[in-house]
Each structure stands twice: as structure tokens, then as C-alpha cells.
KERO-896746 format. One record per residue: residue number from 0; residue in one letter; x, y, z of N, C-alpha, C, O, CB in turn. Coordinates in steps of 0.001 Angstrom, whole numbers, plus 500000, padded with zeros to 6 digits. Glycine has a CB too. Layout:
N
resi/resn/n.c1/n.c2/n.c3/ca.c1/ca.c2/ca.c3/c.c1/c.c2/c.c3/o.c1/o.c2/o.c3/cb.c1/cb.c2/cb.c3
NUM/A/X/Y/Z/X/Y/Z/X/Y/Z/X/Y/Z/X/Y/Z
...
# end
This chain:
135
resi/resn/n.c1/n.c2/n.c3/ca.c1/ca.c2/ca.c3/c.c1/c.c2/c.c3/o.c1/o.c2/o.c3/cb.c1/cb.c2/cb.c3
0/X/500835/498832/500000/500000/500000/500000/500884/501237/500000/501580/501446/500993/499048/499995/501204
1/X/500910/501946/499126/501807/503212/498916/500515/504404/498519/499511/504309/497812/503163/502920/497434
2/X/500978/505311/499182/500387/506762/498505/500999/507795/497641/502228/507846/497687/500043/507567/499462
3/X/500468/508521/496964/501692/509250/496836/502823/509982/497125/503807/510276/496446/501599/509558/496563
4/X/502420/510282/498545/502954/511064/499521/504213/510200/499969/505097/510722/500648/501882/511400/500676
5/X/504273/508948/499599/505403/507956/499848/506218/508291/499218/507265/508499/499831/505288/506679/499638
6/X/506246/508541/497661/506832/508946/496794/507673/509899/496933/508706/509949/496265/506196/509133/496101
7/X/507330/510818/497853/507914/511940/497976/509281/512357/498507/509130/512827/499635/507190/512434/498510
8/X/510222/512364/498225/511501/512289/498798/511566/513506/499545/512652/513543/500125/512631/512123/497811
9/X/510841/514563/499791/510865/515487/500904/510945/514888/502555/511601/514974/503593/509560/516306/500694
10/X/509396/514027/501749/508659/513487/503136/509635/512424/503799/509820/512457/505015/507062/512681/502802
11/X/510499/511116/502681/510664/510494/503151/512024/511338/504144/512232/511212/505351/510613/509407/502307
12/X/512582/511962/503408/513705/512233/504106/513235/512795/505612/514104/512584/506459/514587/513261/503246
13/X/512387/513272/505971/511395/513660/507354/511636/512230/508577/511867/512231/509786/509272/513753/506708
14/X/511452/511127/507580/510897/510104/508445/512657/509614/509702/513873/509437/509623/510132/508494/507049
15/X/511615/509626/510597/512614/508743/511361/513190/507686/510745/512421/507141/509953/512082/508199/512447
16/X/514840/506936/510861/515786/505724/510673/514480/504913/510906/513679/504619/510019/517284/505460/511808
17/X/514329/504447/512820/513673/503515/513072/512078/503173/512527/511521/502076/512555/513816/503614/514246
18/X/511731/503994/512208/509920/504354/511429/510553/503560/509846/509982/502515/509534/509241/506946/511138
19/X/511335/503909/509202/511507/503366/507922/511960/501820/507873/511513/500914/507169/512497/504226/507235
20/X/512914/501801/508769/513146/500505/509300/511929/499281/509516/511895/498081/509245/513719/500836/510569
21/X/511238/499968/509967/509914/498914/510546/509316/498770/509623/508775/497680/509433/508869/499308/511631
22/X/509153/500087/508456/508121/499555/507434/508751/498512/506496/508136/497559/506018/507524/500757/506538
23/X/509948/498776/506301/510778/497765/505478/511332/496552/505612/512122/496043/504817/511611/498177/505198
24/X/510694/495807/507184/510583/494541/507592/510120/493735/506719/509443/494098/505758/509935/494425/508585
25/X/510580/492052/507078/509723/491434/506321/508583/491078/507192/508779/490886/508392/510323/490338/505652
26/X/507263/490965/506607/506631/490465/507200/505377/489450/506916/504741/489668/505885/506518/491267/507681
27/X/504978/488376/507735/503859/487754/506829/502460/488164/506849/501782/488620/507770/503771/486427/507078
28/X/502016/487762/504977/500313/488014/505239/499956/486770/505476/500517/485935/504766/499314/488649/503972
29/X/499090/486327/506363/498236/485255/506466/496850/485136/507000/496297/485874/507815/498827/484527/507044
30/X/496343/483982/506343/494940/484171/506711/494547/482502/507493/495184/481453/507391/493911/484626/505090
31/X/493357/482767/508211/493053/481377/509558/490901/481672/509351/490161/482653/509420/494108/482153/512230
32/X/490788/480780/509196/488988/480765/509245/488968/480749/510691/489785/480234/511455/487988/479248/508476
33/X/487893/481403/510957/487380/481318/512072/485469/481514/512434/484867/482579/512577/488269/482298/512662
34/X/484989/480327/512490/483442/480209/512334/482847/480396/510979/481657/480637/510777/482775/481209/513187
35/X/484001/480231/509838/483063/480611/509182/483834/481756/507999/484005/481601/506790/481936/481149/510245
36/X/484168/482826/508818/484935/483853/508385/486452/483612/508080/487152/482736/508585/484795/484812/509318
37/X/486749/484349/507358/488143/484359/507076/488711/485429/508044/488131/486490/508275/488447/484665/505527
38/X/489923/485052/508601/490220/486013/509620/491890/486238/508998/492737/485346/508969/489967/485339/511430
39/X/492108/487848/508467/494038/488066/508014/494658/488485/508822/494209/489325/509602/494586/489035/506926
40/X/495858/488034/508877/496426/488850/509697/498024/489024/509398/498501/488312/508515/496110/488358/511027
41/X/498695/489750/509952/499900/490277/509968/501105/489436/510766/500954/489608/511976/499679/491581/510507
42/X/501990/488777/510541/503495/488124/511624/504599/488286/511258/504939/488029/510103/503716/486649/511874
43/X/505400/488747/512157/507212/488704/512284/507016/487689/513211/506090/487038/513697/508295/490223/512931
44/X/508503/487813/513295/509158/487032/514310/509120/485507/513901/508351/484864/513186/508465/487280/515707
45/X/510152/485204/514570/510049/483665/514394/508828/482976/515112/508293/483542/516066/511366/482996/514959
46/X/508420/481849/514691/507388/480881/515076/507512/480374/516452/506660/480433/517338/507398/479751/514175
47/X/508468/479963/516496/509075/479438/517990/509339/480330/519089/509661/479752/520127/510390/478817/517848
48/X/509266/482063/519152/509487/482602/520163/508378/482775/520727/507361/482420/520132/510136/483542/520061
49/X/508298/483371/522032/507015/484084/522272/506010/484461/522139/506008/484559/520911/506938/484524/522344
50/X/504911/484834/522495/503999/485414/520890/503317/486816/521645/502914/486629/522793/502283/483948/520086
51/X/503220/487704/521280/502648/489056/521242/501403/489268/520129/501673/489219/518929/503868/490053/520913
52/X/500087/489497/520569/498798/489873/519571/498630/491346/519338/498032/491657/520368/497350/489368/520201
53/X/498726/492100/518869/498323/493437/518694/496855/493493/517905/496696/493058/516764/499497/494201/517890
54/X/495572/494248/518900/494577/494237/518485/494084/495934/518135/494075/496683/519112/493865/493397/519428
55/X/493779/496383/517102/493166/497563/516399/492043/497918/517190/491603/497218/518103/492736/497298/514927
56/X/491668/498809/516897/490496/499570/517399/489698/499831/516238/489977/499471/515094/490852/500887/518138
57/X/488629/500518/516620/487319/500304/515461/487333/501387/514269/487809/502522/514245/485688/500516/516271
58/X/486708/500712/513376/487532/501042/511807/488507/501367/511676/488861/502418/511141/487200/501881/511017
59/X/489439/500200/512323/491017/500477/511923/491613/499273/511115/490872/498819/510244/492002/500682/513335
60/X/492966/498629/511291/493234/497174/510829/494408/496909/511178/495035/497686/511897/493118/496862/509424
61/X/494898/495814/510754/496155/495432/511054/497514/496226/511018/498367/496450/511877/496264/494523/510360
62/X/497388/496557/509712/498620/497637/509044/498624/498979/509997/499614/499709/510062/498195/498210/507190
63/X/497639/499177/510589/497995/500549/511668/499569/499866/512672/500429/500455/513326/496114/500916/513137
64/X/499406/498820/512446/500936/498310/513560/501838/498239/512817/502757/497690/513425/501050/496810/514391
65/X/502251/498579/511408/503057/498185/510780/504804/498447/510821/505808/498021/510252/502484/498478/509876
66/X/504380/499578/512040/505774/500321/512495/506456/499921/513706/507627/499960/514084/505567/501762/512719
67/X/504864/499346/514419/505245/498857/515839/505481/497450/515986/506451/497109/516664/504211/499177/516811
68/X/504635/496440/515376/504825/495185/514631/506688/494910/514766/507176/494610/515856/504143/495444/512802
69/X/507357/495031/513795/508938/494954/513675/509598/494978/514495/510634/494313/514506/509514/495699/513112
70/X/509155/495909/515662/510456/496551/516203/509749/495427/518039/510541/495485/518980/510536/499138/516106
71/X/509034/494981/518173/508436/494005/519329/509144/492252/518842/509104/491271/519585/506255/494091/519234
72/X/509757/492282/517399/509651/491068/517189/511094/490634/517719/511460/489471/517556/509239/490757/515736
73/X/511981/491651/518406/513258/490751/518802/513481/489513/519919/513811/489800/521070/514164/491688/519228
74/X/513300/488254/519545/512804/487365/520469/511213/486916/520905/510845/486309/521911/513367/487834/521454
75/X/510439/487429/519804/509111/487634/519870/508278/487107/518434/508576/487351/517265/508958/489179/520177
76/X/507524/486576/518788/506457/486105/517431/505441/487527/517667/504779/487878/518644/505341/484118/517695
77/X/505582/487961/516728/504431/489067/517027/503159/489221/515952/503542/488948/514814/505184/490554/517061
78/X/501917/489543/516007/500684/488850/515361/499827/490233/515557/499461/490713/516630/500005/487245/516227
79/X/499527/490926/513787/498393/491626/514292/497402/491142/513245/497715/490736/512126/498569/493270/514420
80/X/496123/491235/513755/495370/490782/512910/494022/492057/512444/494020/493207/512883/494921/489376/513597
81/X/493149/491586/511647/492265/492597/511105/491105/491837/511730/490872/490773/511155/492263/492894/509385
82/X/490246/492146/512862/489264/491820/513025/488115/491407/511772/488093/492011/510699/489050/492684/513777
83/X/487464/490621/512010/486284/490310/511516/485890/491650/510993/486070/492628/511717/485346/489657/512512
84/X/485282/491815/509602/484159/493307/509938/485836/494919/509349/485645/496096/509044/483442/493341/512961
85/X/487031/494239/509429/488152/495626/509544/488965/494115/508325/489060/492918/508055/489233/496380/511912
86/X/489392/495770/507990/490839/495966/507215/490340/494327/506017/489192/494051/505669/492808/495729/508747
87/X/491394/493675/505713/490851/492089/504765/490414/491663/505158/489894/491036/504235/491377/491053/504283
88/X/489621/490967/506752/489082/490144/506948/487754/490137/506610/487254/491206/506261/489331/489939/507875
89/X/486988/489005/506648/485533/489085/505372/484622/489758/506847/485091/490158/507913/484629/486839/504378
90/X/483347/489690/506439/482248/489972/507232/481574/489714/507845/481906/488530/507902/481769/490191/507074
91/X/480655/489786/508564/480038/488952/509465/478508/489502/509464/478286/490703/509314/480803/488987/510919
92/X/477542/488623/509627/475831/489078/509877/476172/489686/511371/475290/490498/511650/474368/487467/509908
93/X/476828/489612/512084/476921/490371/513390/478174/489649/514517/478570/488529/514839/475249/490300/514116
94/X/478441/490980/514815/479844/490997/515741/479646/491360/517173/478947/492278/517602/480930/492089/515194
95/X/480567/490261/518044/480713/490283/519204/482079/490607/519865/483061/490093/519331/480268/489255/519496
96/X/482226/491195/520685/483632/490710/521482/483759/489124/521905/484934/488772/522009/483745/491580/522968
97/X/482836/488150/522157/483770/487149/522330/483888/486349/521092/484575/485327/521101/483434/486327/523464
98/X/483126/486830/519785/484286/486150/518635/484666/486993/518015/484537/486833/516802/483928/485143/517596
99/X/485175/488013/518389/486864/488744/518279/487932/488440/518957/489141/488550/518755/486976/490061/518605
100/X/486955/487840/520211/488706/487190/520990/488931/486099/520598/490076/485656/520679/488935/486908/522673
101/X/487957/485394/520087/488686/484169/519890/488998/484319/518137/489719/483462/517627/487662/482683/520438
102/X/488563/485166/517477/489404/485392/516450/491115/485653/516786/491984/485142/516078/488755/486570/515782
103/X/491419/486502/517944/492512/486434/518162/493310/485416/518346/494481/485220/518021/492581/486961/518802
104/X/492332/484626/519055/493291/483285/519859/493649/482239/518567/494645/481516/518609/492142/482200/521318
105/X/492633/482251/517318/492712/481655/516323/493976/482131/516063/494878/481517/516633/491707/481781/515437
106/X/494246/482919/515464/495608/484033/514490/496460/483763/515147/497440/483457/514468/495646/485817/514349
107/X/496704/483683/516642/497980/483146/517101/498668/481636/517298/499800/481152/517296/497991/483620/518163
108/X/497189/481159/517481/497326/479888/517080/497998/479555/515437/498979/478822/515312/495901/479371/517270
109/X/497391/480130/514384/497927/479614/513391/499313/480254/512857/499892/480066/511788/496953/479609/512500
110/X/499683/481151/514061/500586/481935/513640/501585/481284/514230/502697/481804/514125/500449/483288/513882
111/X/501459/479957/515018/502534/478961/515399/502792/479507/517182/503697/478975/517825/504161/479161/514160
112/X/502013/480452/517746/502133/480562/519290/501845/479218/520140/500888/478444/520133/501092/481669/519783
113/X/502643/479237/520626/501724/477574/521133/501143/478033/522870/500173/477396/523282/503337/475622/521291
114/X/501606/478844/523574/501847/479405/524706/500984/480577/524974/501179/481460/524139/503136/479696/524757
115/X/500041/480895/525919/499426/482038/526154/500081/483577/525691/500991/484155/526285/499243/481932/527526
116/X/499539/483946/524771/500577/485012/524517/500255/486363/525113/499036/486429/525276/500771/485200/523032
117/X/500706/487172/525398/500808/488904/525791/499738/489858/524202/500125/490209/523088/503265/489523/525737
118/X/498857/489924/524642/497696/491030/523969/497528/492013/524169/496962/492565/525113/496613/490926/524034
119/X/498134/492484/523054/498128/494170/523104/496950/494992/522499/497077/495192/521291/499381/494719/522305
120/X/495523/495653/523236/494395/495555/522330/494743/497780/522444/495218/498342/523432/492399/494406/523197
121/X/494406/498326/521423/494136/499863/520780/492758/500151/520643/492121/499982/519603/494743/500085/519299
122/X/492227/500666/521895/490815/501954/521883/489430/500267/521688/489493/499284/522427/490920/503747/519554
123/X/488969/500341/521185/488318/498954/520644/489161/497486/520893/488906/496377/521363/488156/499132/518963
124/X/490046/498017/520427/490754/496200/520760/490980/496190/521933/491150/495072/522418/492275/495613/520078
125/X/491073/497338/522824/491120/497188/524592/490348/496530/524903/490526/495663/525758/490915/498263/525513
126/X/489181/496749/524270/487703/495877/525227/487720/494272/524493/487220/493314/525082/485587/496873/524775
127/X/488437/494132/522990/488368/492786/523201/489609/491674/523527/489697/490466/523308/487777/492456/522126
128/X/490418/492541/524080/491204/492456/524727/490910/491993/526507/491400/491058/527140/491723/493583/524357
129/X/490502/492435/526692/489739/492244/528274/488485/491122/528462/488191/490548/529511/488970/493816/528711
130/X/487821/490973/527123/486734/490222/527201/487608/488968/526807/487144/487918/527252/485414/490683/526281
131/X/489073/488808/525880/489648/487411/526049/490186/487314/527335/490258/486122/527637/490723/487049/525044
132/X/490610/488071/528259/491506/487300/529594/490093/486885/530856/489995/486135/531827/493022/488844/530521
133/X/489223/487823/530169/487687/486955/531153/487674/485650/530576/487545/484702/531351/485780/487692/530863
134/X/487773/485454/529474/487465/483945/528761/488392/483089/529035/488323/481942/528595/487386/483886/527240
# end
């Protein structure tokens, strides 16, 4: 996803080392069904470390982490995903917080976490963030 404003060698020269750095990670797209839905999401890090979820807030998506994503993955599997309803993931006849959390728990699961991981939820993803550690 580029704008034109990317283009711009004013702007880029503006940007922070570490901000350019992060966008120029590698990172994976992947996608995990969940009930039904297709659920995408975003991973660094190796498979085998740790795992970290980063959850969006409402009408947002995955790629809002795309800076913060990279720079969490040293020693870290890190996982953001696009809720149900946001960013690629398909749609739903109606949305809950508890299958957004377990959309989460899906994405880390297939994202090779095997271990309770650390959830990081943003404005909206706070609350389904809180409604997975009730669950």
C-alpha cells in the first residue's frame, strides 16, 4: 500500500531511521477461518518465540501496527490481525467481542504461538482484549 505522499523524497527524508526501518521489515500476510469467516492477519518474528497479539480499534486494521509490529519482534512472534468486519478480513451478519477474541486466539494459534501470549488491544481492541483474559 503506497500513497503518493510515499513517493515523495521530501517526506521520506522527514521520516525517522527507526519508522523506515519497521516499514521495510519482512513480514507475513496470512489468513486462519474462524466460524466461518476468514480472519488476516499480519506476523514477524520467528514461530518458535514468544507470541505478542496486537489488536486495532474500530475502523482500523492490522497495518495501523506496521511500524510497531517489527520493532516488538526481537525474540518475539508478534501477530496483528484485522478483526472480523476491519481491514481484509471478510464479514460477518453480526459481531461480538467474544468472537473477536477468539478470532485472536485463532491468528495466534495459526501463527505457530503455542503458549498464552501477551495482547496488546488499541481503543476497541482494549475491550476485546479484556473480554479474552475473562474467557
Amino acid at each position: 500500500m503506497t500513497s503518493p505522499a510515499d513517493a515523495d523524497p521530501a517526506r521520506q527524508a522527514r521520516r525517522p531511521a527507526w519508522f523506515s526501518a519497521a516499514l521495510a521489515a519482512a513480514v507475513q500476510d496470512r489468513r486462519t477461518t474462524v466460524e466461518g469467516t476468514v480472519i488476516a492477519y499480519r506476523a514477524w518474528g520467528n514461530p518458535a518465540d514468544r507470541g505478542i497479539v496486537l489488536v486495532h480499534g474500530g475502523a482500523a486494521h492490522s497495518r495501523w501496527w506496521d511500524h510497531i509490529g517489527p520493532l516488538l519482534a526481537n525474540g518475539w512472534r508478534v501477530v496483528a490481525l484485522d478483526l472480523s468486519g476491519h481491514g481484509d478480513s471478510g464479514r460477518r451478519d453480526r459481531y461480538t467481542l467474544d468472537t473477536w477474541a477468539r478470532e485472536v486466539l485463532a491468528a495466534a494459534d495459526d501463527a505457530g504461538i503455542d503458549t498464552p501470549p501477551t495482547v496488546i488491544g488499541h481503543s476497541m481492541g482494549g475491550l476485546v482484549t479484556l473480554r479474552l483474559a475473562s474467557l
